[in-house]
C-alpha positions in Angstrom: 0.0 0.0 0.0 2.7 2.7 0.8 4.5 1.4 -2.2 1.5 1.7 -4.5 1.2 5.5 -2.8 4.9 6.7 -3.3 4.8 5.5 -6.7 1.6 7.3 -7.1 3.0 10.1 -5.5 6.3 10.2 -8.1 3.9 10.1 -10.7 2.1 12.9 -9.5 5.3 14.9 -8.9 6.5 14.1 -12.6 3.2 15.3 -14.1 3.5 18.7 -12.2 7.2 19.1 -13.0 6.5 18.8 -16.6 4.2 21.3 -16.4 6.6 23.5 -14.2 9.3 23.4 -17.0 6.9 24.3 -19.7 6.2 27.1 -18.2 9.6 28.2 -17.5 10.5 27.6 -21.1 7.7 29.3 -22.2 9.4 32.8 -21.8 11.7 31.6 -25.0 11.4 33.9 -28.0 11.1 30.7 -29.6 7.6 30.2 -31.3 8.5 26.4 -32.2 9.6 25.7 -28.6 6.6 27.7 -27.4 4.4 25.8 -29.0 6.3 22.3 -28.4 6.0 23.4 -24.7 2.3 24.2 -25.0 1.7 20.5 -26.4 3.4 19.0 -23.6 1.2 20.9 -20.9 -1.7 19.6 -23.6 -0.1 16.2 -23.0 -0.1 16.5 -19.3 -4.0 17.6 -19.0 -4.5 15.0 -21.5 -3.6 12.1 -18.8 -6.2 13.5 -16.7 -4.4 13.0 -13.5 -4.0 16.8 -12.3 -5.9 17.8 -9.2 -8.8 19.9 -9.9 -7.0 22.9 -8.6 -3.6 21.7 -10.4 -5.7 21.9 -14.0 -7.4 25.2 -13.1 -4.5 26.9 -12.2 -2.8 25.7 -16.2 -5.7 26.2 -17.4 -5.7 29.8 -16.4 -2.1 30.3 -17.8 -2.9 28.6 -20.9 -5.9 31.5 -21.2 -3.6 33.9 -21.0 -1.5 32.7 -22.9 -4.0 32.5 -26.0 -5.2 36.0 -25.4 -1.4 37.4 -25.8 0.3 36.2 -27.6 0.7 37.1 -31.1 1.8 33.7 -33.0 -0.9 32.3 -34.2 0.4 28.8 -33.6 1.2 29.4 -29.8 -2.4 30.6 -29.4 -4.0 27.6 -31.1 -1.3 25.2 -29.1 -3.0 27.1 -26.3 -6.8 26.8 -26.5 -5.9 23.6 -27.6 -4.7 22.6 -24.5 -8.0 24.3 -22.5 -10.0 22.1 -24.9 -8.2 19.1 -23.6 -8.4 20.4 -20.2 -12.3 21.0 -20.6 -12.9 17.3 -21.9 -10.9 16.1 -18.6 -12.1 18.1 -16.2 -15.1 20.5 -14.8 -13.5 24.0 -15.6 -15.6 26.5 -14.0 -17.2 29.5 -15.9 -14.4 31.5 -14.4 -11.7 30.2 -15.3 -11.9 30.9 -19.0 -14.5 33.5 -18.8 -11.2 35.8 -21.1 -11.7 34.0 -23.3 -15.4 35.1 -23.2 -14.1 38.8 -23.3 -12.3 38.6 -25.9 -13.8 36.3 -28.4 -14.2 39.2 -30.5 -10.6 39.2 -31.2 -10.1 35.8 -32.4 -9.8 34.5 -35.9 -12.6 32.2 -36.9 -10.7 28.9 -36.3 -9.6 30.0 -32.8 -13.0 31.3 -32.0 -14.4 28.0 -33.1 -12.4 26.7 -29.9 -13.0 29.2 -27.6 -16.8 28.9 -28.6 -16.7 24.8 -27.6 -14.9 25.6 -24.6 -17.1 27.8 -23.4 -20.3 25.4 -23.7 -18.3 22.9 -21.6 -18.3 24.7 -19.1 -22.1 24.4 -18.6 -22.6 27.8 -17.0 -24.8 29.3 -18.2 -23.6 32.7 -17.7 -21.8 31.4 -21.2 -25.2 31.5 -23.2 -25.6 35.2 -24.3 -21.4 35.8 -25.6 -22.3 32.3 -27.2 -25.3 33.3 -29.0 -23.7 36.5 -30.4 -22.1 34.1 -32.8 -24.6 31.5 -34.0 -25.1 34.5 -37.1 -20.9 34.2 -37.7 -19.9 34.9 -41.4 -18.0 32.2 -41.3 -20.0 28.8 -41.2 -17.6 26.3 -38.7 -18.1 29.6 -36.2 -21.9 29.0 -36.1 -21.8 25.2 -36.3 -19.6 25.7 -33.1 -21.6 28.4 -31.9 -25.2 26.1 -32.5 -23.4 23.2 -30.5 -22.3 25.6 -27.1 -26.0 26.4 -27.2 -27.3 23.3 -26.9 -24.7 22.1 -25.0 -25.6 25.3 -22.3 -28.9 24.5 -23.0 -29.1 20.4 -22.5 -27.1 20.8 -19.8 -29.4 24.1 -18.2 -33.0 21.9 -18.6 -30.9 18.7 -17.3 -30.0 20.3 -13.9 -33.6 21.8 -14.0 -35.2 18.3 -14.6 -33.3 17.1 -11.8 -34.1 19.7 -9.3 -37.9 18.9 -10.0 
């Protein structure tokens, strides 16, 4: 049993010092290496074997991350990663509501991710920034767009249903 725990433990410890060094070589000037370092944080998330408030806190990184930086690359490495992150875990309205304020500044494809991200957060505080796009020019924006909604939606009459 201790054995099994210590092992766990290492594990645990490896995960988070992967993510430690990404960040640290993140301040390269790089955009290959930043976006190599951005796929390994995806990679971590991706094992689903953060604590809740070990995935939050990347997650919130990796936010900012997307809404600065100007390679296009890094930034889709980044919401990438949240995407990830949002299939793995229960990411709280908060946490990416940036990427909520700024959707209007990302291209179509990114906005595309931010747009999914935002209906898995099932908040429903999501619903009107989501709806401003289901009219998008561009057609992947809306099918993204129409899919958050009724994601926010499902999700709003399920927890209703089960109040009831």
């Amino acid at each position: 049993m201790t054995v099994s725990y210590a092992l766990a433990a290492d594990g645990y410890r490896s995960l988070t010092a992967m993510v430690e060094s990404a960040w640290e070589e993140l301040a390269s000037s790089d955009a290959g290496r930043r976006d190599h370092c951005l796929d390994a944080v995806n990679d971590v998330l991706e094992t689903s074997r953060l604590t809740q408030n070990d995935a939050e806190r990347a997650v919130e990184r990796l936010v900012t991350f997307a809404l600065s930086d100007e390679g296009y690359p890094v930034r889709e490495s980044a919401l990438h990663a949240v995407g990830t992150a949002s299939t793995y875990y229960e990411l709280p309205y908060r946490v990416v509501e940036p990427l909520a304020a700024g959707a209007d500044g990302f291209e179509p494809l990114l906005l595309a991710y931010v747009l999914a991200i935002l209906g898995c957060t099932h908040d429903r505080a999501a619903l009107p920034i989501v709806e401003r796009f289901l009219y998008h020019r561009h057609p992947e924006v809306r099918r993204e767009a129409a899919d958050a909604v009724t994601e926010l939606s499902w999700h709003r009459r399920s927890t209703q249903e089960n109040k009831a």
